[in-house]
C-alpha positions, -999 to 999 in steps of 0.1 A, spaced: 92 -52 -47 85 -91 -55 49 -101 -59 53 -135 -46 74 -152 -22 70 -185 -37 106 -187 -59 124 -178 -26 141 -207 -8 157 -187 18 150 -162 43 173 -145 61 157 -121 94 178 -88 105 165 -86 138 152 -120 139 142 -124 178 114 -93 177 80 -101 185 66 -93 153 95 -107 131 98 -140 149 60 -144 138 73 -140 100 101 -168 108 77 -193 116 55 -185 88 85 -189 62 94 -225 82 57 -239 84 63 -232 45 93 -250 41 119 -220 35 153 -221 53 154 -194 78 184 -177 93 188 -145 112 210 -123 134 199 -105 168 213 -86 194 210 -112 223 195 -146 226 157 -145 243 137 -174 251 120 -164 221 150 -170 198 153 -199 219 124 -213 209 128 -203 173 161 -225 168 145 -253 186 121 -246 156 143 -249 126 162 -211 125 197 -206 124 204 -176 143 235 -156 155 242 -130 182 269 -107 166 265 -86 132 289 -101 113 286 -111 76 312 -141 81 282 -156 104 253 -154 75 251 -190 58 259 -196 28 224 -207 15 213 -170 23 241 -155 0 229 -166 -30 206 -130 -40 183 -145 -67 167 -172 -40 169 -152 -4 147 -128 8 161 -104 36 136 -92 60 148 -60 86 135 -43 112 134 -4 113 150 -7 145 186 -21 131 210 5 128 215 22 93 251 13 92 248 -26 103 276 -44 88 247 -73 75 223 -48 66 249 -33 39 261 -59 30 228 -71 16 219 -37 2 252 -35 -14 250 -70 -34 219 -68 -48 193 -82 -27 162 -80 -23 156 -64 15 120 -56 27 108 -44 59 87 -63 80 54 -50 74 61 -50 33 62 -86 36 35 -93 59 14 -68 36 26 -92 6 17 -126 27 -20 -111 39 -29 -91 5 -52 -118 -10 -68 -128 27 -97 -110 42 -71 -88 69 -86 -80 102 -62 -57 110 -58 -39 146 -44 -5 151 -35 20 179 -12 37 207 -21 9 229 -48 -16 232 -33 -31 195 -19 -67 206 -44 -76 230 -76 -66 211 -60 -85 182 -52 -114 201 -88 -117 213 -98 -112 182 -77 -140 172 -86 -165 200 -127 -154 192 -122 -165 158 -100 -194 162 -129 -206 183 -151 -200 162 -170 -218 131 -148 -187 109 -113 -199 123 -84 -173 108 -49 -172 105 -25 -143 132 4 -126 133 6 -112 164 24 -86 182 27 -105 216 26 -147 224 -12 -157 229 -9 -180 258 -38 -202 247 -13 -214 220 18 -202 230 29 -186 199 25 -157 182 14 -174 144 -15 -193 139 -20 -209 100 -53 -220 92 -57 -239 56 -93 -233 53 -105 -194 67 -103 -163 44 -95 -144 74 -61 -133 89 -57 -111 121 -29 -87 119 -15 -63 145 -12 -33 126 24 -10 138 22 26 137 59 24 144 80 38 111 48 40 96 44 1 91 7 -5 88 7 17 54 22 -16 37 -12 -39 49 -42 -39 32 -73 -42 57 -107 -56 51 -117 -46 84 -94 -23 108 -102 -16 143 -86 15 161 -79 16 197 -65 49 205 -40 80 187 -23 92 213 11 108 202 38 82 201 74 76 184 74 115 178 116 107 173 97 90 140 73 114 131 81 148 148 47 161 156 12 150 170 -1 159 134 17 142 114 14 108 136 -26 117 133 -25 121 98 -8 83 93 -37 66 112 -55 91 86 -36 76 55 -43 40 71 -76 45 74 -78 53 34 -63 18 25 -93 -2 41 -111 -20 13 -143 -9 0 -170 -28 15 -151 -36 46 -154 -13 79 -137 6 104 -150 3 139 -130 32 160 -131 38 197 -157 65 210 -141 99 205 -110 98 193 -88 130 177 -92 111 143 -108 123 109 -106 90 89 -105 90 54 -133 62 41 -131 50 6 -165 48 -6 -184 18 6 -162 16 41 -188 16 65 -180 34 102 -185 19 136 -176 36 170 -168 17 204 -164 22 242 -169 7 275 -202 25 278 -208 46 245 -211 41 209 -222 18 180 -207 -12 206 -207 -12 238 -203 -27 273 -239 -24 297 -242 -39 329 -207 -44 341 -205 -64 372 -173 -64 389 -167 -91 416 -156 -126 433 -123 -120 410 -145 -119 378 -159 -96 352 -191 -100 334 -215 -74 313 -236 -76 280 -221 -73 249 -244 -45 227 -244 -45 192 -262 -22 164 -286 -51 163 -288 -72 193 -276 -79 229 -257 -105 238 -265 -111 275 -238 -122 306 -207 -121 284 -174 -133 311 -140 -116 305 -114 -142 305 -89 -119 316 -111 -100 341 -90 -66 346 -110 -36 333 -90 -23 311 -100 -56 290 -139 -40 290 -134 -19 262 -106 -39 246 -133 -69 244 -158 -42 229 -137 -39 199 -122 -70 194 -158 -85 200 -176 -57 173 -152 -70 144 -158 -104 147 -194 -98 152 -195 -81 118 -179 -108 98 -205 -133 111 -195 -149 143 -227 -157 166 -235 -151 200 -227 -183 215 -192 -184 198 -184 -146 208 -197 -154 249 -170 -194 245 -144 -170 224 -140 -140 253 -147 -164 279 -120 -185 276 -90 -158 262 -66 -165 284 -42 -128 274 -13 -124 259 23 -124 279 37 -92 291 0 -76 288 -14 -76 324 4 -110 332 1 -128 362 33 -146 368 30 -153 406 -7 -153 423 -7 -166 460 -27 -152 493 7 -135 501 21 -119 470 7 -111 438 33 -103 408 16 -90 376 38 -80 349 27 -54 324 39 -41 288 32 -8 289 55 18 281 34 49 273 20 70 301 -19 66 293 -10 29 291 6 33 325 -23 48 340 -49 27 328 -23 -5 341 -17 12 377 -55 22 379 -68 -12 370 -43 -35 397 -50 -7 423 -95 -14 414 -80 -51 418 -63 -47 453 -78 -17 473 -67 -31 502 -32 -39 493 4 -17 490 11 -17 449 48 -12 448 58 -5 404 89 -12 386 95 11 357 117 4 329 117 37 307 120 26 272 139 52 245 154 82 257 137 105 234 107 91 244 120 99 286 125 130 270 92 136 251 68 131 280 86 134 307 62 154 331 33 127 321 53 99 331 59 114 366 24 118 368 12 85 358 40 69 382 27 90 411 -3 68 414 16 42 427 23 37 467 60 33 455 82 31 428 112 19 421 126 32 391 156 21 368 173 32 340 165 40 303 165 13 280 180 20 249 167 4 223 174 19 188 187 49 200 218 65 211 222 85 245 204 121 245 221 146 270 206 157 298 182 127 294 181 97 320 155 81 344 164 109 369 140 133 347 113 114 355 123 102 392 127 142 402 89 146 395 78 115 409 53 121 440 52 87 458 79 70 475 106 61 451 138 46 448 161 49 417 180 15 410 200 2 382 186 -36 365 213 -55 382 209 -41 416 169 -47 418 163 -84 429 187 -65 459 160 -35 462 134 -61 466 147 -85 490 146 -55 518 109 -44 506 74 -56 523 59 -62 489 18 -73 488 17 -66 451 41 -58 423 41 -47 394 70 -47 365 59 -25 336 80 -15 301 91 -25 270 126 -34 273 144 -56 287 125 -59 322 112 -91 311 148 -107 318 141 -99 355 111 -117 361 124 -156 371 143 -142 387 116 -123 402 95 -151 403 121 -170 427 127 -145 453 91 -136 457 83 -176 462 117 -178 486 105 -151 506 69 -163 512 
């Protein structure tokens, strides 16, 4: 593995247009590196990223690589677990004698001599660190991100900052990622079996939040949320904070919900920070504010700067997102893709709008995840007034038999309809829709201008 990335001039991205390897582009081109990847399709964000500098291509092919990235002593290759073992680019560059990291070994490399804030969980992950981000940002600390989802305070993903010890990192459970980082501080939002096509049993995805709670630093901390199934494994010196909406070493008091807004006070082992206002006032944010709040009090951030910080966060895209927001229609999209996240996203627009229908689109997302919780996903979906469900996105994976949306949509208890992507924006036209909600990590977020448009059309 190389211990610098300084005598590289070339980085080359297999997967280029994810969320948490477009962050790793723009750090290589705010450093000066040429950057070229290949993806799948071409996304606003790999839009953005050519516009930026990248060279990227849309079919695997090794004729389509540039030649500045074929040289193996100056080009670093950066994958994603998600690319296909037998990608033609892929082995070609593991055949020739390259040097081909993951994602997370090089983020690991780029944040090892920082002070890493790092943010793990099931769900919760990308928009606790992104507050955390914005609070410090705002702060007198500042820090430097890579985030798992685009901050819309800055529109990006990456923020650099030339003078702060500090950098915020989304830390991926996913292939066993956030083993490669090496945290200061970790937060930990939730363990809730996931990826169990990865790790094959709730122990064994337990016990790597357990191994990644053994790699924060001594003298750092670990601030966990209230009760989790978790037996961390503290170095000596790690101290160990807990966290909830209401219980714990941090914790929300006072919650006033109203008047579209959300304030309580903000207590601390030490103090109480009176009237804090949730920027993004949905209630799921409660807790995630909680922890995101707790680690940057720890490192030193005051009480003004923490009330301006969370005041002001203005959410990441695709987490509880409102796109359209009128006294007809309300249109919140949502990345969740687990069935607790589900839940907690259904539960928290129906607290919203009492009064109004909530009508869900569901994209599943893996079909051994369909598979895998099948029965909780009905359940979760059931709190809807109606869903309309469509098929499984794909992903990584190839098909399962037996396995489609139709698993789910069998068990489903509300009024439901079963559509494919293309025939949607037609399902919709013909519905009475108050608010909607679009939810899952796939592809769904292709739909929404056009989304967008036919809601404003037809009001």
């Amino acid at each position: 593995m190389r211990k610098s990335v300084d005598n590289i001039n070339s980085v080359y991205f297999l997967g280029i247009g994810g969320i948490g390897m477009s962050n790793l582009a723009r750090y290589f081109l705010s450093k000066g590196k040429k950057v070229a990847g290949y993806d799948r399709i071409e996304t606003p964000l790999t839009i953005a990223l050519e516009k930026e500098g990248a060279e990227i291509h849309y079919q695997d092919k090794v004729d389509l690589i540039p030649d500045y990235c074929k040289d193996n002593t100056t080009t670093l290759v950066v994958y994603t677990p998600a690319l296909p073992a037998d990608s033609e680019e892929l082995v070609y560059f593991n055949s020739n004698g390259f040097t081909v990291q993951k994602r997370a070994q090089v983020l690991g490399l780029i944040t090892a001599s920082s002070k890493a804030l790092c943010c793990a969980g099931t769900h919760g992950k990308t928009t606790t660190s992104s507050m955390l981000a914005h609070i410090l940002k705002t702060s007198h600390l500042d820090c430097n991100t890579f985030l798992g989802g685009i901050l819309k305070n800055y529109d990006s993903n990456l923020m650099l900052s030339d003078k702060s010890e500090f950098t915020v990192v989304e830390a991926d459970e996913y292939d066993r990622s956030f083993h490669w980082l090496h945290p200061y501080m970790a937060l930990i939002t939730s363990v809730d079996p996931d990826h169990l096509d990865i790790y094959g049993t709730e122990e064994e995805y337990l016990k790597s939040f357990e191994i990644f709670t053994g790699l924060i630093q001594s003298g750092g901390a670990l601030v966990m949320r209230h009760n989790i199934r978790l037996s961390p494994k503290l170095k000596e010196g790690v101290r160990l904070y807990t966290y909830s909406i209401d219980r714990g070493d941090f914790r929300a008091e006072n919650v006033k919900v109203g008047d579209g807004e959300i304030r309580f006070d903000f207590v601390t082992p030490k103090e109480t920070i009176e009237n804090v206002q949730l920027g993004v006032p949905v209630r799921i944010n409660i807790e995630n504010a909680v922890g995101s709040m707790a680690l940057a009090w720890l490192n030193g951030v005051t009480a003004e700067e923490l009330r301006r910080g969370i005041a002001t966060f203005q959410g990441a895209k695709r987490r509880f997102d409102f796109i359209l927001k009128t006294d007809d229609v309300v249109f919140i999209d949502d990345y969740a893709h687990h069935p607790d996240e589900l839940s907690a996203s259904i539960t928290s627009v129906k607290e919203l709008y009492p009064d109004k229908t909530v009508i869900g689109v569901f994209q599943p997302h893996l079909y051994s995840r369909t598979r895998d919780f099948a029965d909780q996903f009905a359940r979760s979906l059931s709190l809807l007034d109606e869903l309309i469900l469509l098929d499984i996105y794909p992903a990584r994976e190839k098909p399962i038999e037996g396995v489609t949306s139709k698993i789910i949509f069998d068990k489903v208890t509300c009024k439901k309809t079963l559509c494919r992507k293309d025939e949607l924006l037609d399902v919709l036209k013909d519905k009475k829709i108050e608010v909607l909600l679009t939810v899952g990590a796939g592809d769904i977020d292709q739909l929404l201008p056009g989304i967008k448009e036919l809601l404003e059309d037809k009001f």
